[in-house]
N, C-alpha and C positions, 0 to 999 in steps of 0.2 A: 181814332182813325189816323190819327197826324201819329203818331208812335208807330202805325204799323205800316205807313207808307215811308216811313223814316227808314224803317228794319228794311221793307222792301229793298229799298234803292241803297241801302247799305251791304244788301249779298246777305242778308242773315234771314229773312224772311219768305217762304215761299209758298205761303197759301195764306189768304187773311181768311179772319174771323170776327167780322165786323156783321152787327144788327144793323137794320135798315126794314124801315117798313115794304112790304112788298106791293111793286105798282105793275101797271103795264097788262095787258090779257092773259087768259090764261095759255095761249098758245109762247107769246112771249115769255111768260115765267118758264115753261118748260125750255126752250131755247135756252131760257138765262141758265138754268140748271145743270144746262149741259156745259156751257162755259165753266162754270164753278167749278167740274168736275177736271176741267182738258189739265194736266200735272204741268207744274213748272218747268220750264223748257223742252216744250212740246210742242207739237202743232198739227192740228186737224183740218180736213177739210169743210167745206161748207156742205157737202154732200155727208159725208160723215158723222157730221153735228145734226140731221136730217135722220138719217139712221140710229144714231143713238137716241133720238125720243120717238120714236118708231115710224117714223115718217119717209115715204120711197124717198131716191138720194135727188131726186127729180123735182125736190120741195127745195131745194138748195138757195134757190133766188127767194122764194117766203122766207126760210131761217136766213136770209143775207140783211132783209129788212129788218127781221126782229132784230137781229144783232147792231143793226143800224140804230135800234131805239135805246142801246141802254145806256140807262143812264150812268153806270159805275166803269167808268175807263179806268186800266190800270187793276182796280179790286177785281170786277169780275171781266177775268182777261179773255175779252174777245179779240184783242192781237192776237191771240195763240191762232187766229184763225182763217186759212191760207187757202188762195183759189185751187182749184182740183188738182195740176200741172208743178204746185205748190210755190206759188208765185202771189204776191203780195197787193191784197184787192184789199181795198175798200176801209177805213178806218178814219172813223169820228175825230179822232185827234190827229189825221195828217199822214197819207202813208211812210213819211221819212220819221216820226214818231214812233211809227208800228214797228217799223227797221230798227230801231235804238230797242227800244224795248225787247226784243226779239234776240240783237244780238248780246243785250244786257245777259237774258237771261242764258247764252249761247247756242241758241238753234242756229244752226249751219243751213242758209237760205239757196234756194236755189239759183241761179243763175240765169 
């Protein structure tokens, strides 16, 4: 894992491939799978992340929780993951972390 958060944060790496036993509900694990999936330098909404594991966009505050639970910051990037209006909500590690990471990766934030 320390190899592939190395590549990360060096610009060479942008989707890890790291094992990890799977924890969490299974409503969670779906949530997480959708993060895995959001491409590097991207960003979804929370409504969005709701829709993609088939859930109306109205589940948005449930998938806001699950994404609150996980426990891989960074690997499985739930930074990618922005209020509706597309403005920077809620993050485990600090919203000025979300911001660095974000602009690491070059998404152009809204204002």
């Amino acid at each position: 894992m320390v190899e592939q958060l190395t590549a990360y944060f060096a610009g060479t790496l942008t989707r890890f491939d790291i094992r990890y036993v799977p924890s969490g509900s299974a409503f969670q694990r779906r949530v997480w799978e959708a993060l895995d999936a959001i491409p590097y330098g991207t960003t979804l909404t929370y409504g969005d992340v709701a829709a993609r594991i088939g859930e109306p966009r109205g589940a948005a505050r449930t998938v806001g929780t699950a994404i609150g639970a996980n426990p891989l910051l960074v690997v499985r990037p739930c930074h990618r993951v922005v209020g509706a209006n597309g403005s920077l909500t809620g993050y485990a590690g600090g919203l000025e972390r979300k911001r660095l990471l974000l602009a690491f990766e070059g998404v152009a934030l809204a204002v």
